[in-house]
Rosetta silent file (secondary structure, phi, psi, omega in degrees, C-alpha in Angstrom):
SEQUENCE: XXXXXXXXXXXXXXXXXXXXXXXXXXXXXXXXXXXXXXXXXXXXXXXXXXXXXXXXXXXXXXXXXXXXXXXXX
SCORE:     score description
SCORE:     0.000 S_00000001
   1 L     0.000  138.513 -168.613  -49.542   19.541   33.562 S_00000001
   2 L   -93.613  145.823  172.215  -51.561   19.864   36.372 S_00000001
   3 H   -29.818  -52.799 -169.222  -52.343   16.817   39.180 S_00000001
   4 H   -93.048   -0.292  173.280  -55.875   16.624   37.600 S_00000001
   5 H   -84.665   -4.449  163.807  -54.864   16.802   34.218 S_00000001
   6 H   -67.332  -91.448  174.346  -52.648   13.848   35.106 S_00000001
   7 H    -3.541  -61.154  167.039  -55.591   11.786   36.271 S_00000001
   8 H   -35.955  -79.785 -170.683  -57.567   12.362   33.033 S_00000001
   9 H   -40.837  -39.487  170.903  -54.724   11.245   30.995 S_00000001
  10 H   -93.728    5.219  158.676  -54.583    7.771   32.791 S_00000001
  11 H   -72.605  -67.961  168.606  -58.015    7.338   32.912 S_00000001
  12 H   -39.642  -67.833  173.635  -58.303    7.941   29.425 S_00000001
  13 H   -48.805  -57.719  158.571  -55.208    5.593   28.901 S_00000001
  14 H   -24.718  -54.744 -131.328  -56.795    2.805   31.021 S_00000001
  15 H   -63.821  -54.186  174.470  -60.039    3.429   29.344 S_00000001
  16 H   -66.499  -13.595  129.856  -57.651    2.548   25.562 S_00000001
  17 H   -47.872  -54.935 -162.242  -55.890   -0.301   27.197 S_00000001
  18 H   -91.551   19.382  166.145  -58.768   -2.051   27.757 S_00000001
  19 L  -100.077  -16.957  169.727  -60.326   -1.457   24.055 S_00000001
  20 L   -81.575    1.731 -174.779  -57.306   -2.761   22.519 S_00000001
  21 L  -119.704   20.780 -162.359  -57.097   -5.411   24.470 S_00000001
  22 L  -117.011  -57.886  179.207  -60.462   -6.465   24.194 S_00000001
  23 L   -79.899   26.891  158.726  -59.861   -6.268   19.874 S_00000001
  24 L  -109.320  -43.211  165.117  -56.792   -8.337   20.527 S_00000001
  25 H   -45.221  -44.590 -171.817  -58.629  -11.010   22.534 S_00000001
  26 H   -80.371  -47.757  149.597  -60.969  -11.020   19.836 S_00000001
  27 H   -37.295  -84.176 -170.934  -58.617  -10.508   16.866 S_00000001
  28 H   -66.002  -29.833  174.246  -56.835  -13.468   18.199 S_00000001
  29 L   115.196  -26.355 -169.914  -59.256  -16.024   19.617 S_00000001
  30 L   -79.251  157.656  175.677  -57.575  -15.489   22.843 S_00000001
  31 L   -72.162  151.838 -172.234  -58.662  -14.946   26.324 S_00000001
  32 H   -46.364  -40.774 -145.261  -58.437  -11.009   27.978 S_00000001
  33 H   -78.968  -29.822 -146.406  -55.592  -11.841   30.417 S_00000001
  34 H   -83.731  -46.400 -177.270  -53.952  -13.545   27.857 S_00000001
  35 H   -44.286  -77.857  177.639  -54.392  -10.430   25.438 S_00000001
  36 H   -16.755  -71.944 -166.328  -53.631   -8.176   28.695 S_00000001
  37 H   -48.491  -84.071 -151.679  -49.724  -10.122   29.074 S_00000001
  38 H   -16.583  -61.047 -159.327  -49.348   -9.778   24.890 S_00000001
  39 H   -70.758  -62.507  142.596  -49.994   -5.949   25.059 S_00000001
  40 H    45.399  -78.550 -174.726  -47.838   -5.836   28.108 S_00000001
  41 H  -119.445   25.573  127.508  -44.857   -6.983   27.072 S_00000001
  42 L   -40.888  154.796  160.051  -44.880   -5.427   23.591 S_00000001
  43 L   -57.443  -43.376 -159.193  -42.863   -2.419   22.559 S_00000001
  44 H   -64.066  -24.869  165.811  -46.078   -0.786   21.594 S_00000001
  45 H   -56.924  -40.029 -168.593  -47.163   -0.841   25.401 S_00000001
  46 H   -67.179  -44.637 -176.192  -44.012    0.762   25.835 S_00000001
  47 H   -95.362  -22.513  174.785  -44.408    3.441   23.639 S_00000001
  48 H   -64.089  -33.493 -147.511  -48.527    4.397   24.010 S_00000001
  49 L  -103.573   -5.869  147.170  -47.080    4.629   27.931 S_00000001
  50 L   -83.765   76.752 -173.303  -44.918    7.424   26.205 S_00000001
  51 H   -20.741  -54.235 -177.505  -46.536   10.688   25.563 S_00000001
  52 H   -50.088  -37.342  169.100  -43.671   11.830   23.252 S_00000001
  53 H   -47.420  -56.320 -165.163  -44.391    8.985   20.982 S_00000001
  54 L   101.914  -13.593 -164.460  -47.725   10.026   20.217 S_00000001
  55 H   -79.445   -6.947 -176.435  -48.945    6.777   19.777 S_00000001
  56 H  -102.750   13.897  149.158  -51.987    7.387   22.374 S_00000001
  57 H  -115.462   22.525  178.123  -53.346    9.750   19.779 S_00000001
  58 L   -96.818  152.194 -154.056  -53.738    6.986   17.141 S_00000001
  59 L   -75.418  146.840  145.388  -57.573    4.948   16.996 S_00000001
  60 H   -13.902  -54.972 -170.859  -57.478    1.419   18.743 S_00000001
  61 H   -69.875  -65.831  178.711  -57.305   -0.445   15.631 S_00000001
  62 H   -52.032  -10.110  172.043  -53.721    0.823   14.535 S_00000001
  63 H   -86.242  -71.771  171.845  -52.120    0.193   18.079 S_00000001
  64 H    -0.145  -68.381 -167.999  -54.031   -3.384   17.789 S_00000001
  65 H   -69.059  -41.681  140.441  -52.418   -3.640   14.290 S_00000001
  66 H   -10.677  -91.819  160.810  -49.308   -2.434   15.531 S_00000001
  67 H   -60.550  -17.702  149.292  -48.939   -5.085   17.854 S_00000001
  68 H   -56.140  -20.206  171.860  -49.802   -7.798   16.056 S_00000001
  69 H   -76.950  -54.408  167.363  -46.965   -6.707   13.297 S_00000001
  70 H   -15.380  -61.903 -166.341  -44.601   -6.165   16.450 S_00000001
  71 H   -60.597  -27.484 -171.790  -45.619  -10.087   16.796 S_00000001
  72 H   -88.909    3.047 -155.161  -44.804  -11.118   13.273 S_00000001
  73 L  -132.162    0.000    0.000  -41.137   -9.535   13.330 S_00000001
């Protein structure tokens, strides 16, 4: 992968941080930062931040739902 094809990919991965974390604030009632820590210090942060996973080519709502099951476990 090339330097600017790097870039992309964490722009695009910013850009999908901050819509899930925008439908988790909202999901939850809570404020973004507060959203921001939750996805954070999830697994699921862990693994979207892993290409090999795959999990960055699933919609917003299923990492969202994701972590909220993550929470319920």
């Amino acid at each position: 992968m090339t330097n600017k094809q790097q870039i992309v990919r964490q722009i695009l991965l910013w850009q999908q941080i901050g819509c899930i974390v925008v439908a988790l604030a909202n999901k939850l009632g809570i404020t973004y930062k507060k959203a921001l820590d939750l996805f954070y210090s999830s697994r699921t942060s862990e693994r979207l931040h892993d290409e090999r996973s795959g999990l960055y080519l699933m919609s917003d709502g299923y990492i969202v739902d994701e972590v909220l099951m993550e929470q319920h476990n």
